[in-house]
DSSP file (Angstrom, degrees, kcal/mol; ACC not computed):
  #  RESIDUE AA STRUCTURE BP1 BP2  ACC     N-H-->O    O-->H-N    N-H-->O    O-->H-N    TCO  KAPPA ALPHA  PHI   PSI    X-CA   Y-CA   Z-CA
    1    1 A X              0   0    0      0, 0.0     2,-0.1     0, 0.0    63,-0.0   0.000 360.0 360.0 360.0 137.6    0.7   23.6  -11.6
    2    2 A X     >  -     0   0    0     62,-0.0     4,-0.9     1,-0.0    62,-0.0  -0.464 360.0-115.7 -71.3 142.9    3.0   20.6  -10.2
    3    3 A X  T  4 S+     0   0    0      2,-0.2    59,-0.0     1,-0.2    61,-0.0   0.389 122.7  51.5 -75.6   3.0    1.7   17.4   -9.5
    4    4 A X  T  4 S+     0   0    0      5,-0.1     6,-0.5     3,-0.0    -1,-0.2   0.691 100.2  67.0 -96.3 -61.2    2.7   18.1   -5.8
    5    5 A X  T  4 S+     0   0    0      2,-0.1    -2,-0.2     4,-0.1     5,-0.1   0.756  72.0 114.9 -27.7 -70.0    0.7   21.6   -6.1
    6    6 A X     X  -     0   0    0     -4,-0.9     4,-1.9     1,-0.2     5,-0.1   0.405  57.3-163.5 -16.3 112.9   -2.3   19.5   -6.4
    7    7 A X  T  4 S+     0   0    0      2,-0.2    -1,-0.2     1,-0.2    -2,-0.1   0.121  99.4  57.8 -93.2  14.3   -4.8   20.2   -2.9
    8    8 A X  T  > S+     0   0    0      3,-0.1     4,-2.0     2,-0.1     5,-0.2   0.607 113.0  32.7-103.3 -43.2   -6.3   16.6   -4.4
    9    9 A X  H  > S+     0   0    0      1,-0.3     4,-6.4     2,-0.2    -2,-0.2   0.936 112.3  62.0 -71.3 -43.0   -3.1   14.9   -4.2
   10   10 A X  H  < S+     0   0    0     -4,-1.9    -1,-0.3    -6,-0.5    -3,-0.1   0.812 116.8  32.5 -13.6 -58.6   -2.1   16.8   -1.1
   11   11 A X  H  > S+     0   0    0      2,-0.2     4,-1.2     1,-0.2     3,-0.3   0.707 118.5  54.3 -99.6 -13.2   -5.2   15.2    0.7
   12   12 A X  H >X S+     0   0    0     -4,-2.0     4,-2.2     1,-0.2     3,-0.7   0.980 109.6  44.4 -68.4 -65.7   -5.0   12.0   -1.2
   13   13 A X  H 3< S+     0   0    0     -4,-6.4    -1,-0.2     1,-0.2    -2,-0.2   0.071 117.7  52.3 -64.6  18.5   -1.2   11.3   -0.3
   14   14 A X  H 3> S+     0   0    0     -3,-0.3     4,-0.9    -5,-0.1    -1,-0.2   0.668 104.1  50.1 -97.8 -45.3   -2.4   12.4    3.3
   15   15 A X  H XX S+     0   0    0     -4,-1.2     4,-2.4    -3,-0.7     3,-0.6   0.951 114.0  48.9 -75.0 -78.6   -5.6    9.9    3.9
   16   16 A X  H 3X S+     0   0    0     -4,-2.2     4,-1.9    -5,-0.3    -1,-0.1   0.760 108.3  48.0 -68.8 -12.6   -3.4    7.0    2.9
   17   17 A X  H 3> S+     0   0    0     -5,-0.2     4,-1.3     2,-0.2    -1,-0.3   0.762 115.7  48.3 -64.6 -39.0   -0.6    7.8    5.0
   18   18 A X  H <X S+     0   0    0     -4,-0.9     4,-0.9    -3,-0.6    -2,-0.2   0.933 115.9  44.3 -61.6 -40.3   -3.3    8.2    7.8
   19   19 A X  H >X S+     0   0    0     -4,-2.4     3,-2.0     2,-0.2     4,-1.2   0.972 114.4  50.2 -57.3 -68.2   -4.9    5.0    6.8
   20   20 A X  H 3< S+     0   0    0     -4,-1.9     4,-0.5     1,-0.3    -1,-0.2   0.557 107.0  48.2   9.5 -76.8   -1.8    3.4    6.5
   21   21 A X  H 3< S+     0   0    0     -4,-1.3    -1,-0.3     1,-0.2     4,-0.3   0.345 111.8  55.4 -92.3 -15.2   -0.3    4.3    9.8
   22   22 A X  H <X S+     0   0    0     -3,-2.0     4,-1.5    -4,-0.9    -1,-0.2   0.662 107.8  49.8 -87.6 -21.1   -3.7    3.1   11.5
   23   23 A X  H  X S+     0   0    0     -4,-1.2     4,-5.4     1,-0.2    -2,-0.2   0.803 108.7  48.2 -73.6 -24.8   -3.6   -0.2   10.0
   24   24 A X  H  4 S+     0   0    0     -4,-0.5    -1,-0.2     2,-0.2    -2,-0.2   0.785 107.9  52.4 -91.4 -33.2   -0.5   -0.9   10.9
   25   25 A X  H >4 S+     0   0    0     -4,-0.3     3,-2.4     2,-0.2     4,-0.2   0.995 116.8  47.5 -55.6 -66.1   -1.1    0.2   14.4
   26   26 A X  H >< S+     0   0    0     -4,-1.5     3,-4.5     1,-0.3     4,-0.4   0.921 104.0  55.8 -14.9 -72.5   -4.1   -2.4   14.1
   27   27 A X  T 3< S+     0   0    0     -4,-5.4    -1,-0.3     1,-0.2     4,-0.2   0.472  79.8  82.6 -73.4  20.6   -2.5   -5.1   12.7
   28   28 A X  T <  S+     0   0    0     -3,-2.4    -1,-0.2     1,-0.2    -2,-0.2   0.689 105.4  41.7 -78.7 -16.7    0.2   -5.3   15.7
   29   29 A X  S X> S+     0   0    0     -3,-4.5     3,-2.2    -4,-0.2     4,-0.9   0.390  76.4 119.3 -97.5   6.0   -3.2   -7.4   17.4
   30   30 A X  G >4 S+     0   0    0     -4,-0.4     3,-3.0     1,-0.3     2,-2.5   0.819  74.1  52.3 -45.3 -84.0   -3.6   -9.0   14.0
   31   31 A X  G 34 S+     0   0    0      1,-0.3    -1,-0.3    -4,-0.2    -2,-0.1   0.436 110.1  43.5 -38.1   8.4   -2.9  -12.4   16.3
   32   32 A X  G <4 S+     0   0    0     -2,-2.5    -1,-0.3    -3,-2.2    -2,-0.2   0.432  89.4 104.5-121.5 -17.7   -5.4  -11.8   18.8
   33   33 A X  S << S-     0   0    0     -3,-3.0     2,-0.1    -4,-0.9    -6,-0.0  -0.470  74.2-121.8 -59.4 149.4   -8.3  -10.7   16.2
   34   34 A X     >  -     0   0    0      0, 0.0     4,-2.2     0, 0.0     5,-0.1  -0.094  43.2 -80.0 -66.3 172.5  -11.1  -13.7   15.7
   35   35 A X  H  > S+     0   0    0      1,-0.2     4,-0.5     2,-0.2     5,-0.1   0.970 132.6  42.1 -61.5 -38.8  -11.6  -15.0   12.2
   36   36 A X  H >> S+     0   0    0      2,-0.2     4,-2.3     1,-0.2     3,-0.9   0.859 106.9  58.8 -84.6 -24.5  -13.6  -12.6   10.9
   37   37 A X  H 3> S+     0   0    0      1,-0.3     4,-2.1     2,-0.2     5,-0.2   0.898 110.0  52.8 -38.8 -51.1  -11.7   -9.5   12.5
   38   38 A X  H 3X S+     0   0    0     -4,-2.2     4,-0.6     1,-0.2    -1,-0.3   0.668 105.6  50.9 -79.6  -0.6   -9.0  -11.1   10.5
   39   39 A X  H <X S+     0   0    0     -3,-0.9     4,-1.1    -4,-0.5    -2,-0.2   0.682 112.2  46.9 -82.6 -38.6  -11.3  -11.0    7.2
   40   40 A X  H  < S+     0   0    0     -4,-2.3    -2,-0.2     1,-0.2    -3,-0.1   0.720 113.4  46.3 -98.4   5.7  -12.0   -7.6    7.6
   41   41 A X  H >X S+     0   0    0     -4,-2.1     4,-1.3    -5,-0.2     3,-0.8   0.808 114.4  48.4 -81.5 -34.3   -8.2   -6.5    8.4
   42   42 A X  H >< S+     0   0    0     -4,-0.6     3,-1.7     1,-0.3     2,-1.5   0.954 116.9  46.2 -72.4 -76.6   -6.8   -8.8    5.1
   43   43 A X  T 3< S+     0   0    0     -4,-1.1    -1,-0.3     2,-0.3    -2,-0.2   0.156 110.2  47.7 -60.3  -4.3   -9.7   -7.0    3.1
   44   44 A X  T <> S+     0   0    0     -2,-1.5     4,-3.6    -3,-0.8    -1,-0.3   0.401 114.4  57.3-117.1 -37.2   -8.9   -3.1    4.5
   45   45 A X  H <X S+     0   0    0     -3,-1.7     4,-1.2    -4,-1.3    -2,-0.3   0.802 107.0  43.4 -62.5 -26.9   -5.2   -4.3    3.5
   46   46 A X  H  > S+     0   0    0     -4,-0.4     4,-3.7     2,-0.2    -1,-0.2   0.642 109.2  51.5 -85.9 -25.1   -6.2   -5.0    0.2
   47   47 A X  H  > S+     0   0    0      2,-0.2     4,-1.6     3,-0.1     5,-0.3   0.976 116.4  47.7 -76.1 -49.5   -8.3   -1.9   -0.5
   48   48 A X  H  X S+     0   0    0     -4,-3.6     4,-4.0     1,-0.2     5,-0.2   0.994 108.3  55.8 -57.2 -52.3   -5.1    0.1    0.8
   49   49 A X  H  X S+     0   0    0     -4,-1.2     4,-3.2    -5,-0.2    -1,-0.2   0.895 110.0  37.2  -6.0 -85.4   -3.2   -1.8   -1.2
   50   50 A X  H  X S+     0   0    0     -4,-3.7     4,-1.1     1,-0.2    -1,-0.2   0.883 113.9  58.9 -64.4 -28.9   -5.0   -1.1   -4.7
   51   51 A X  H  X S+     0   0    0     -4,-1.6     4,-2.6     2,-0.2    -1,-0.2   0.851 113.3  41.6 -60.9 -35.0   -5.5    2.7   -3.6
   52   52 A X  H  X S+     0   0    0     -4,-4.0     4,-1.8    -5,-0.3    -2,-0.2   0.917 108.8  54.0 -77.1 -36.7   -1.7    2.9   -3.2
   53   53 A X  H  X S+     0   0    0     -4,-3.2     4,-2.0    -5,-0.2    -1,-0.2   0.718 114.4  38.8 -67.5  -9.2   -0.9    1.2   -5.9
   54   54 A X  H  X S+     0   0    0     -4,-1.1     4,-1.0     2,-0.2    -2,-0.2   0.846 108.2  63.6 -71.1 -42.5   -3.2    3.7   -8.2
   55   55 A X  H  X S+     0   0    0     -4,-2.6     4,-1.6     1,-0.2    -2,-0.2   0.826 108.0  45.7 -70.4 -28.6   -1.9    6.7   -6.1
   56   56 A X  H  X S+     0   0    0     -4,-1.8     4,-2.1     2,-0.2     5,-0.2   0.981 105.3  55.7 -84.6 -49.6    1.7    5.5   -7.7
   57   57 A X  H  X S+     0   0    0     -4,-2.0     4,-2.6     2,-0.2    -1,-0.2   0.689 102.5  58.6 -45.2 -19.9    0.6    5.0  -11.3
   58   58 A X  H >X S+     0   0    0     -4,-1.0     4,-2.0     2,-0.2     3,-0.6   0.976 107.4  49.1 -78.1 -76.9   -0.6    8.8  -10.9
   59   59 A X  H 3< S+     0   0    0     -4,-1.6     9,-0.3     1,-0.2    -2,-0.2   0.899 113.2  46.7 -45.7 -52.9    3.1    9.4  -10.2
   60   60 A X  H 3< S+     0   0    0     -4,-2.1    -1,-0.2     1,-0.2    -2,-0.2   0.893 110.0  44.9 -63.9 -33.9    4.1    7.6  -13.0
   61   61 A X  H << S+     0   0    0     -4,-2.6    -1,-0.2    -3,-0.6    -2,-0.2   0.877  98.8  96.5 -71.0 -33.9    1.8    8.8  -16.1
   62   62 A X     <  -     0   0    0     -4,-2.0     6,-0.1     1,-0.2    -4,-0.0  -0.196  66.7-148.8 -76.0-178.5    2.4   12.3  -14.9
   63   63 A X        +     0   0    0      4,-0.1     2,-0.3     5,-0.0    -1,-0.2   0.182  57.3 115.9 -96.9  -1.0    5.1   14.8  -16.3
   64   64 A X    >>  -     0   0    0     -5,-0.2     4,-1.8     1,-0.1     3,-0.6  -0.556  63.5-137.3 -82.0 127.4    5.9   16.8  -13.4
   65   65 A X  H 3> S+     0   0    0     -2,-0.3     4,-2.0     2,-0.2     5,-0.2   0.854 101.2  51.6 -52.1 -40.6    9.4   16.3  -12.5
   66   66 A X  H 34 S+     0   0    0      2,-0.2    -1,-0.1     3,-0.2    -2,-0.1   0.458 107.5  54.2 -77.8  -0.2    9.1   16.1   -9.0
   67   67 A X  H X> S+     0   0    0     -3,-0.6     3,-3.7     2,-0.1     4,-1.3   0.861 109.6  48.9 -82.3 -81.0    6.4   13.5   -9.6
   68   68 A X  H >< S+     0   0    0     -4,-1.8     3,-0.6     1,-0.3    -2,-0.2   0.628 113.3  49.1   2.5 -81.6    9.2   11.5  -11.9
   69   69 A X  T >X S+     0   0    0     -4,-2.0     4,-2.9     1,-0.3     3,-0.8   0.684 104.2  60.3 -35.0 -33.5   12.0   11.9   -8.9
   70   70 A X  H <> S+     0   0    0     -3,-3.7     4,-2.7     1,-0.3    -1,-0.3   0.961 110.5  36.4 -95.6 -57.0    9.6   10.7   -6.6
   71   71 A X  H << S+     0   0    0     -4,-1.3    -1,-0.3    -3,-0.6     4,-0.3   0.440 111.8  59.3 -95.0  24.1    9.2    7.3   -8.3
   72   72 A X  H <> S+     0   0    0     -3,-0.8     4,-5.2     2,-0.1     5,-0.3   0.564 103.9  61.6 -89.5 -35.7   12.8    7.1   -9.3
   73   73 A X  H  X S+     0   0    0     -4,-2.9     4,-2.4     1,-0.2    -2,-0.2   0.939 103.0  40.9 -23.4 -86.9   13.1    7.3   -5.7
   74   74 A X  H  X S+     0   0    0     -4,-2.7     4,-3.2     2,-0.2     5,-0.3   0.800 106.0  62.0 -54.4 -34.6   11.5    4.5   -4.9
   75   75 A X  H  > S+     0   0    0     -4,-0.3     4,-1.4     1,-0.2    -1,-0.2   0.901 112.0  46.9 -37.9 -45.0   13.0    2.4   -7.7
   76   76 A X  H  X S+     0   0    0     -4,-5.2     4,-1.4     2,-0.2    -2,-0.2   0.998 110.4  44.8 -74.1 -49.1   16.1    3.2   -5.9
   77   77 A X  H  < S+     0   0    0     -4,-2.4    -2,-0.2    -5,-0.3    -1,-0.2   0.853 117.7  46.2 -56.6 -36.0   15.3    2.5   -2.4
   78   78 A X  H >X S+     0   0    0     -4,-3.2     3,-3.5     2,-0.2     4,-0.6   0.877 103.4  65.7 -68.6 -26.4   13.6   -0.7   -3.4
   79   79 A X  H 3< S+     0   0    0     -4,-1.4    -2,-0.2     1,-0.4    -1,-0.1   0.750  92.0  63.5 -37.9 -39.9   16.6   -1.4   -5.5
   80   80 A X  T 3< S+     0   0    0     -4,-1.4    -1,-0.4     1,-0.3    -2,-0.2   0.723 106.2  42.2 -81.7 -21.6   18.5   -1.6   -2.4
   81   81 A X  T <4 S-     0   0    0     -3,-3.5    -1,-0.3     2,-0.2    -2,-0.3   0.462 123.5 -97.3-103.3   3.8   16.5   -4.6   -1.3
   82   82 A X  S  < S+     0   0    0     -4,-0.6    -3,-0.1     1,-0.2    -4,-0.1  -0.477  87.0  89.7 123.2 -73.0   16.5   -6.3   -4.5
   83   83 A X        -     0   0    0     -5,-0.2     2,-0.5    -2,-0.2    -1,-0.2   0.073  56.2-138.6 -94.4 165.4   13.6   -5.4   -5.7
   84   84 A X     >  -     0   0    0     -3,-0.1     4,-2.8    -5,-0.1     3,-0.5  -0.673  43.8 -93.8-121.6 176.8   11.1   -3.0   -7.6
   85   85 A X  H  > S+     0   0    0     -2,-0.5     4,-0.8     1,-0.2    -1,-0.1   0.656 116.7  47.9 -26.0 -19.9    8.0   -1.7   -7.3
   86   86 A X  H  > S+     0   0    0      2,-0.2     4,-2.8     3,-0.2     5,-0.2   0.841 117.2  50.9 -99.7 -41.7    5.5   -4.4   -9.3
   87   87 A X  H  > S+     0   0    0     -3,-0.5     4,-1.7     1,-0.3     5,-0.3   0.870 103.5  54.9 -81.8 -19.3    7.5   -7.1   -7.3
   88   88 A X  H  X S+     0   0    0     -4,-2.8     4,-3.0     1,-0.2    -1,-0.3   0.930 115.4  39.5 -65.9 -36.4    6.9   -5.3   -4.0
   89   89 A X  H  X S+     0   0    0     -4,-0.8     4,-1.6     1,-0.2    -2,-0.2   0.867 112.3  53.7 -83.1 -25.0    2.9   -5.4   -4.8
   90   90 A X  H  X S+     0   0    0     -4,-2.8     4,-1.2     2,-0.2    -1,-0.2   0.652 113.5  44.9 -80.7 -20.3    3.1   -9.0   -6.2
   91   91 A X  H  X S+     0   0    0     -4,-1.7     4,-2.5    -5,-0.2    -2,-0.2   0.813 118.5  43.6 -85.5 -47.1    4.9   -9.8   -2.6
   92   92 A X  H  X S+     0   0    0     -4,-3.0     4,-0.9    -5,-0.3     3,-0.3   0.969 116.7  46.0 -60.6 -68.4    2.0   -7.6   -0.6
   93   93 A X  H  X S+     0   0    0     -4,-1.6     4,-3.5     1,-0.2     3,-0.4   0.913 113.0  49.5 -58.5 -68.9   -0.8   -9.2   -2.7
   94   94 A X  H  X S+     0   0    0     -4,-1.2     4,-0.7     1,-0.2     3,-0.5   0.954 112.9  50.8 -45.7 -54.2    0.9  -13.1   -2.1
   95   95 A X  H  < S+     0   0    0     -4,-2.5     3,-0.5    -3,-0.3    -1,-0.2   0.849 106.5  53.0 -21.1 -61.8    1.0  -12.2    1.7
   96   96 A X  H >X S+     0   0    0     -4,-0.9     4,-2.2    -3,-0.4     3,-0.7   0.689 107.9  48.3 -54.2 -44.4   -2.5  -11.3    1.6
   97   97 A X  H 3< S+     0   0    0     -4,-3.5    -1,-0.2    -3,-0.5    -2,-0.2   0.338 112.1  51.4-101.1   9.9   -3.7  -14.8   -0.1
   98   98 A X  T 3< S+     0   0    0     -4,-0.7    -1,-0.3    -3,-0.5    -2,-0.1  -0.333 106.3  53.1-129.5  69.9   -1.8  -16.7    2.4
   99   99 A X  T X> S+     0   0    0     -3,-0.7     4,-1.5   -61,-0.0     3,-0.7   0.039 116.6  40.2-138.2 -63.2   -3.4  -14.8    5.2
  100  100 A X  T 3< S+     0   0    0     -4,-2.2    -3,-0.1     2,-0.2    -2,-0.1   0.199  99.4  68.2 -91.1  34.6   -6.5  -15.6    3.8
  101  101 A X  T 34 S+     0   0    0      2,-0.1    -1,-0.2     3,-0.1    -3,-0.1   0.620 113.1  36.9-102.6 -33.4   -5.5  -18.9    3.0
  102  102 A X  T <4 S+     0   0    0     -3,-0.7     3,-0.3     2,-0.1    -2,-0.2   0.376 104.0  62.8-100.9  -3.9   -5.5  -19.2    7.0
  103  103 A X  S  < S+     0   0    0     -4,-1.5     3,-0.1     1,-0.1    -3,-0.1   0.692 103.7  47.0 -51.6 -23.4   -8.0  -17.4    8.0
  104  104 A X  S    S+     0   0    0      1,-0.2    -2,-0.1    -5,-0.2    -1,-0.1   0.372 106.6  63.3-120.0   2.7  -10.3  -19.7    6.1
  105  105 A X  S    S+     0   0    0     -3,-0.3     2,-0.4     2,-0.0    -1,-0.2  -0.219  89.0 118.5-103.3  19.4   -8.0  -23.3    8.1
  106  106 A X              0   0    0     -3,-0.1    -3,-0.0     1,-0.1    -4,-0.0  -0.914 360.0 360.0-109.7 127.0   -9.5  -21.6   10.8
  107  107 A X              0   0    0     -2,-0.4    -1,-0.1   -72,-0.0    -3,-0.1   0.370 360.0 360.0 -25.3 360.0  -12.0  -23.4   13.1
């Protein structure tokens, strides 16, 4: 069976693309949220965060080829902005600690 085949990965790679696409909806009021609305939005950002980043390490320790492609993929597409993958979470993660670096200068 192919790592795609997978009805776990299937619903895994589904729930964080739903998650995703609801935070990001979310966070378009991120300025209007109080401090602690904005504590529990940096903190739902970091839990996506680490689940995505796990959900990629899965692509990368498997064998399936179409798992392989998938994160040559992205090597390339980040590629195209400069960057790769480790530096793209080390960029989300810095974001994140100067979010709550003002959250916490907030009255």
């Amino acid at each position: 069976m192919g790592f795609f085949d997978s009805e776990i990965v299937q619903q895994e790679a589904r729930q964080l693309f739903e998650d995703y696409q609801s935070l990001m909806k979310l966070g378009a009021d991120y300025g209007k949220f109080d401090r602690e609305g904005k504590k529990i939005f940096i903190e739902q950002m970091e839990s996506m965060m680490d689940r995505y980043r796990i959900f990629m390490k899965r692509f990368e320790l498997s064998e399936d080829f179409m798992a392989q492609m998938t994160v040559e993929q992205l090597k390339t597409q980040l590629g195209q902005f400069g960057i790769t993958p480790q530096q793209m979470f080390d960029q989300m993660h810095l974001t994140l600690e100067r979010m709550k670096a003002e959250v916490e200068r907030m009255p």
